[in-house]
C-alpha positions in Angstrom: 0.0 0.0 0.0 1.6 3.5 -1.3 2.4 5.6 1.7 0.3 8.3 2.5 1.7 11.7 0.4 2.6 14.7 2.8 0.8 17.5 2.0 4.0 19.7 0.9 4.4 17.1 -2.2 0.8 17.3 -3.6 1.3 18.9 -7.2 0.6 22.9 -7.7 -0.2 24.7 -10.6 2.0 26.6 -12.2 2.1 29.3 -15.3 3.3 26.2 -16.9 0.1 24.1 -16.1 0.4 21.1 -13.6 3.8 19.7 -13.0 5.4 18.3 -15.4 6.0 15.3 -14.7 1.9 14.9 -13.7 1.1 15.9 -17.2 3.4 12.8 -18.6 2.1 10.1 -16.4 0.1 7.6 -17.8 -3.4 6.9 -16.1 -4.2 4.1 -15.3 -7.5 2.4 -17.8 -10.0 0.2 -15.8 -12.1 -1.8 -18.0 -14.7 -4.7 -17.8 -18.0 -2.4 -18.3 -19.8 -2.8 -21.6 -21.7 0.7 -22.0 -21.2 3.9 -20.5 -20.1 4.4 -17.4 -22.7 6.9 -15.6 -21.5 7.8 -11.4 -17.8 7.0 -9.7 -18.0 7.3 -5.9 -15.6 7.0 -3.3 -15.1 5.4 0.5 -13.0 7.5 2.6 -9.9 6.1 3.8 -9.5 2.9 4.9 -6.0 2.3 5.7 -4.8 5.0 8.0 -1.7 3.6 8.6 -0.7 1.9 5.7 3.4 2.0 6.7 6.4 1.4 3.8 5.1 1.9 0.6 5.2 -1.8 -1.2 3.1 -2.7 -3.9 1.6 -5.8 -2.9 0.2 -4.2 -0.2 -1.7 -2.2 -2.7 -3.7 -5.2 -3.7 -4.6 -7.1 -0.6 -4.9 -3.7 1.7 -6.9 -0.8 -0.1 -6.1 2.4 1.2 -9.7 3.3 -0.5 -12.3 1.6 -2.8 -14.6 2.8 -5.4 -17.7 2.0 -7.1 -18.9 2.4 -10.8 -22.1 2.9 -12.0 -22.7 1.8 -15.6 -25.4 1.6 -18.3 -24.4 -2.3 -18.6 -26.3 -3.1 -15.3 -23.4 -4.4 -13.2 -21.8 -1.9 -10.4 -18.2 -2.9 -10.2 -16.1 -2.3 -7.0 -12.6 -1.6 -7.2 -8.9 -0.9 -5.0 -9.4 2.9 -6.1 -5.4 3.4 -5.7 -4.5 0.9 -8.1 -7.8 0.5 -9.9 -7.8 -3.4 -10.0 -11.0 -5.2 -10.2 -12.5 -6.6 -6.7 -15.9 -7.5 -7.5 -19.6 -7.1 -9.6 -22.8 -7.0 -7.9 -25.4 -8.9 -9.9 -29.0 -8.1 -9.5 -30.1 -4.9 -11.4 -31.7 -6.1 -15.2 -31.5 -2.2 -16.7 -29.2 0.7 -16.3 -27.4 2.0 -13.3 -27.2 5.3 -12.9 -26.2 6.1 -9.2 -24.1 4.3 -6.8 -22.4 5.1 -3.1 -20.1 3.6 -0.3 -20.5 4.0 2.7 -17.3 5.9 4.2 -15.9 2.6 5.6 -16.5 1.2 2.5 -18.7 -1.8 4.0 -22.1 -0.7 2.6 -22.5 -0.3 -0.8 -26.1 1.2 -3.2 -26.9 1.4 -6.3 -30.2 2.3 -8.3 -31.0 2.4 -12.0 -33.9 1.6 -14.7 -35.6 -1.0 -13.0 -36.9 1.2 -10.8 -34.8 -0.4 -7.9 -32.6 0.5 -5.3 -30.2 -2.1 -4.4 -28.3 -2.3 -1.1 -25.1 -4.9 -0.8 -23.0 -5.9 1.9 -19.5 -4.2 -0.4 -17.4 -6.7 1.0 -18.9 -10.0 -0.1 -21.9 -8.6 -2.4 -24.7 -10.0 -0.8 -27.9 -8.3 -1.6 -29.2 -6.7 1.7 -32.3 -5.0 0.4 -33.9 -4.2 -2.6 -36.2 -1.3 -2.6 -38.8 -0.3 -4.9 -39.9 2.9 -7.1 -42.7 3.3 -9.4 -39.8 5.0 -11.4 -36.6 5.1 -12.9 -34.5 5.5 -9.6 -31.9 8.6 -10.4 -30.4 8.8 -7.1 -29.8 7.6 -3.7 -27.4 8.2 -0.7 -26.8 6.8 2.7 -27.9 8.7 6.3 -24.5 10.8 6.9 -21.9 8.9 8.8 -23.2 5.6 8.2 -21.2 2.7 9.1 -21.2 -0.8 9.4 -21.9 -0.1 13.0 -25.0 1.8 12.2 -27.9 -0.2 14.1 -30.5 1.2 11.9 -29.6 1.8 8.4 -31.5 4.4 5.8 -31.2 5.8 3.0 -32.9 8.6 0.6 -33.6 7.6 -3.1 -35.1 10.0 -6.1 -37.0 8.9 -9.3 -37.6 10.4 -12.5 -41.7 10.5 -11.7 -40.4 13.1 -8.8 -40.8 10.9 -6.0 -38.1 11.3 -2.9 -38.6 8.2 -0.5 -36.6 7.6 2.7 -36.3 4.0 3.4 -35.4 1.9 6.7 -33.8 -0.7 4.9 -33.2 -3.0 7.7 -37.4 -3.5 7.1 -37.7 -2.2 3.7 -40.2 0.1 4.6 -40.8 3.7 3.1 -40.3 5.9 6.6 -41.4 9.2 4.7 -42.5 10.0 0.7 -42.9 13.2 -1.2 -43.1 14.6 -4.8 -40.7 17.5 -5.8 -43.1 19.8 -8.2 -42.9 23.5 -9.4 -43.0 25.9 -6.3 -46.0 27.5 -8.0 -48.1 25.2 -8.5 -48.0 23.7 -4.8 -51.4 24.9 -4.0 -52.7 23.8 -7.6 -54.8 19.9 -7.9 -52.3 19.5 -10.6 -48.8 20.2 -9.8 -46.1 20.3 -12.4 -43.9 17.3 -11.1 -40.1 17.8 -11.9 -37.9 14.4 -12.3 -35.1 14.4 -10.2 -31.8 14.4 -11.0 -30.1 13.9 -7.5 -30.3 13.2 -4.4 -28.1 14.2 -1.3 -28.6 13.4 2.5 -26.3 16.2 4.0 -26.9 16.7 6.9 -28.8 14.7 9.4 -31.9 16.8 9.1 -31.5 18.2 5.3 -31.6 15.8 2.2 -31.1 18.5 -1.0 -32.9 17.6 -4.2 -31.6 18.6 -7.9 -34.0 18.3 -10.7 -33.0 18.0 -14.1 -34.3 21.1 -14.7 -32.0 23.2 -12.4 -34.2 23.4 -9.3 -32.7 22.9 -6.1 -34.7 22.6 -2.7 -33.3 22.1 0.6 -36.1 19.8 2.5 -36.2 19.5 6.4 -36.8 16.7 8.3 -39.4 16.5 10.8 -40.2 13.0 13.0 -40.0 10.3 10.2 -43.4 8.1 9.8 -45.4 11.0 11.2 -44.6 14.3 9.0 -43.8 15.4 5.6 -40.6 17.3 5.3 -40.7 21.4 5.3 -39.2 23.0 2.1 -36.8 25.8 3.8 -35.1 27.3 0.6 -34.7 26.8 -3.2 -32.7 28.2 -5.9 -33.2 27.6 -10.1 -30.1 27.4 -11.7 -32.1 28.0 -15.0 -30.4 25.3 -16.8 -30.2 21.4 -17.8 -28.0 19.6 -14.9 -25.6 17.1 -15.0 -23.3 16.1 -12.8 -24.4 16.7 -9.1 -22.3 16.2 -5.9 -21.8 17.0 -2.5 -18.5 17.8 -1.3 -18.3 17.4 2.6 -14.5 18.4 2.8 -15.8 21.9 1.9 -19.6 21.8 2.8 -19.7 22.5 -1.4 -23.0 21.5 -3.4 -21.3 21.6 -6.7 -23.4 21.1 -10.0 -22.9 21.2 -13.6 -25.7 23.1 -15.6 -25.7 23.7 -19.1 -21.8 26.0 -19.6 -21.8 26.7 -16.0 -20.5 25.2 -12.9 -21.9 26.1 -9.6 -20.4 26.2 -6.4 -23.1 26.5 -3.2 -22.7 26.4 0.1 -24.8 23.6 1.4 -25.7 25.4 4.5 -26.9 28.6 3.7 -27.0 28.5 -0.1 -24.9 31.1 -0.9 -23.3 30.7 -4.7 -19.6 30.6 -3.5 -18.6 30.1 -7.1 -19.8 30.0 -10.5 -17.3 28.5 -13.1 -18.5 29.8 -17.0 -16.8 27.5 -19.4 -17.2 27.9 -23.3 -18.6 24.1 -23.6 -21.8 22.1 -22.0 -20.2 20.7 -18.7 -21.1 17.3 -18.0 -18.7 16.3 -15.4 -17.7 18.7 -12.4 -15.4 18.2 -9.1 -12.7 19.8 -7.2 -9.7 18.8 -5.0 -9.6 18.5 -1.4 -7.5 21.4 -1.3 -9.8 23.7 -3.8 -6.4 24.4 -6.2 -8.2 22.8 -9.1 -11.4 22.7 -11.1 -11.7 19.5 -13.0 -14.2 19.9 -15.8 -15.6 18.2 -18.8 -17.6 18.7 -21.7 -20.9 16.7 -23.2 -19.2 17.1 -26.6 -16.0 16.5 -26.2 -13.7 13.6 -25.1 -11.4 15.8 -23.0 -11.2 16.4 -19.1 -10.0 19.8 -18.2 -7.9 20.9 -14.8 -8.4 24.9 -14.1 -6.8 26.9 -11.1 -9.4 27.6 -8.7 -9.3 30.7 -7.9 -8.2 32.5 -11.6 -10.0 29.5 -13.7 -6.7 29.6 -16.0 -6.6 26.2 -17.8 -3.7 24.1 -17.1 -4.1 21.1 -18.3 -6.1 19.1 -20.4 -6.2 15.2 -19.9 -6.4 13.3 -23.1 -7.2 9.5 -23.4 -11.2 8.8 -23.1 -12.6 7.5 -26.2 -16.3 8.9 -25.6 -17.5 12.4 -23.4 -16.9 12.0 -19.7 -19.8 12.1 -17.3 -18.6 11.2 -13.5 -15.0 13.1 -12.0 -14.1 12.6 -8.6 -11.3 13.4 -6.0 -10.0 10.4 -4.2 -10.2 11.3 -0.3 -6.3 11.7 -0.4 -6.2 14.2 -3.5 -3.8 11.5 -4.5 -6.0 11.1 -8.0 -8.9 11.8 -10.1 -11.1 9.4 -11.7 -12.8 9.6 -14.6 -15.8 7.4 -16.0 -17.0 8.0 -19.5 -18.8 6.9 -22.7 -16.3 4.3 -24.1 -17.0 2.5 -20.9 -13.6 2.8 -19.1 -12.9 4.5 -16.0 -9.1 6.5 -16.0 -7.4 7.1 -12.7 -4.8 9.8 -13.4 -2.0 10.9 -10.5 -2.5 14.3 -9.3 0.7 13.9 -6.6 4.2 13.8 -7.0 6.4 10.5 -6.5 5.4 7.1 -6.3 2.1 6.7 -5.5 0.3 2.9 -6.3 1.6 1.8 -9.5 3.6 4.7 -10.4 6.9 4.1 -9.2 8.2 7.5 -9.8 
């Protein structure tokens, strides 16, 4: 297992882009999907401690897993430092178009076009629950800090007919169910119903909803089984999202609509940045040390690196074969991952000196 990378030695922009030798290192290509890769997501770490760096360490003691979503049905986990595959949990029959880890990568979800939310124990992928919509299921995440330890597990989920449902999956019950419609037309027998696009359990009390539309709602908890959740703020991004994720490092709702990135504060939801690029955005993150915007566009087969603060483009990452729709951080800014259209998922090093399979 690579030794954790002192914070001094993480790479830093320069007027010349990222450091050189960053810009020549190969990324590593995971393969084994059959269609488009749709969501990466990431445990936090799970090695703290990992000691010498050795290599064969890397493969029998992750420092950190991820997950893939893909259009080919089959969520794959894998050792996110070195890429290599782990395992495929069968049991979804359409598309998958969300999935999470818990943070100590025990408890894994995904959901997709079978209108189903699935639930696996990560480590031997056993299904622990499968959960229902009437839907397409777009999104789902896990109650904040949840663990294997957690006695009672839930979980929020979002479908494209504008359904939210928190779930108690140790009984696979729904705990609490609403529809996410047009502010204005709350009070009207009709509603406009939105389809969501995301969903994001923040906080203990807060879950956020994204439409595909570009409305945003923060919804309040209240007792679960016995009331419906207050809407306490919205925003309308006026524009087509994409990529939606929260960023806890920073507190950071960060969404790609249309050319523009947005950066919002998930607490009071103040725009802390918007990012205007020149392209559609489909894919959107940025480091745990917010030095870099990664972006990328719906058109193009390219993923972007910008300085944070000036936007200035330093680099541009070259090697998917189709547009890239998913970017993600690992939890040690140690790389960024990258699923796209051609089905792959690219891990590229963002640190300098060995670091998993790069020996230098």
């Amino acid at each position: 297992m690579a030794a954790p990378i002192p914070a001094a030695s993480l790479a830093s922009p320069t007027n010349h882009g990222l450091h050189k030798s960053l810009a020549k290192a190969v990324p590593l290509t995971c393969t084994g999907h059959s269609r488009p890769v749709t969501h990466l997501n990431f445990s936090g770490i799970l090695n703290k401690n990992p000691g010498p760096t050795e290599l064969s360490k890397d493969l029998v003691d992750p420092r950190y897993l991820i997950i893939s979503a893909c259009k080919d049905g089959n969520p794959m986990l894998r050792n996110g430092v070195t890429g290599d595959w782990i395992g495929t949990y069968f049991g979804h029959t359409g598309a998958i178009w969300c999935t999470r880890l818990s943070r100590d990568g025990a408890i894994a979800t995904s959901c997709g076009a079978d209108f189903l939310v699935n639930v696996w124990n990560a480590k031997t992928g056993d299904l622990a629950a499968s959960l229902p919509h009437n839907s397409i299921v777009r999104s789902c995440d896990l109650f904040p800090g949840v663990s294997a330890a957690t006695r009672q597990l839930r979980l929020v989920s979002g479908s494209q007919d504008s359904t939210v449902r928190i779930w108690d999956v140790g009984t696979q019950t729904i705990e609490v169910e609403w529809s996410v419609s047009k502010p204005s037309d709350e009070s009207s027998e009709n509603p406009t119903k939105l389809p969501i696009r995301s969903v994001l359990w923040i906080r203990e009390d807060i879950v956020v909803t994204v439409t595909f539309e570009g409305l945003v709602t923060w919804w309040r908890l209240g007792p679960l089984r016995t009331s419906a959740p207050e809407r306490v703020r919205e925003m309308d991004l006026h524009g087509t999202t994409r990529q939606v994720e929260y960023n806890d490092v920073h507190n950071l709702l960060i969404i790609a609509a249309d050319k523009t990135g947005h950066f919002i504060n998930a607490s009071s939801g103040e725009t802390v940045k918007q990012f205007s690029a020149d392209y559609r955005v489909s894919a959107l993150c940025v480091d745990v040390e917010k030095k870099w915007i990664v972006a990328s566009s719906a058109d193009e087969l390219w993923v972007h690196v910008y300085a944070y603060s000036s936007e200035e483009l330093l680099e541009t990452l070259r090697g998917h074969h189709g547009p890239v729709h998913t970017a993600l951080f690992s939890p040690d800014n140690a790389v960024l991952a990258t699923g796209s259209e051609d089905g792959t998922i690219r891990i590229w090093k963002m640190v300098l000196g060995p670091y998993g399979l790069w020996r230098s």
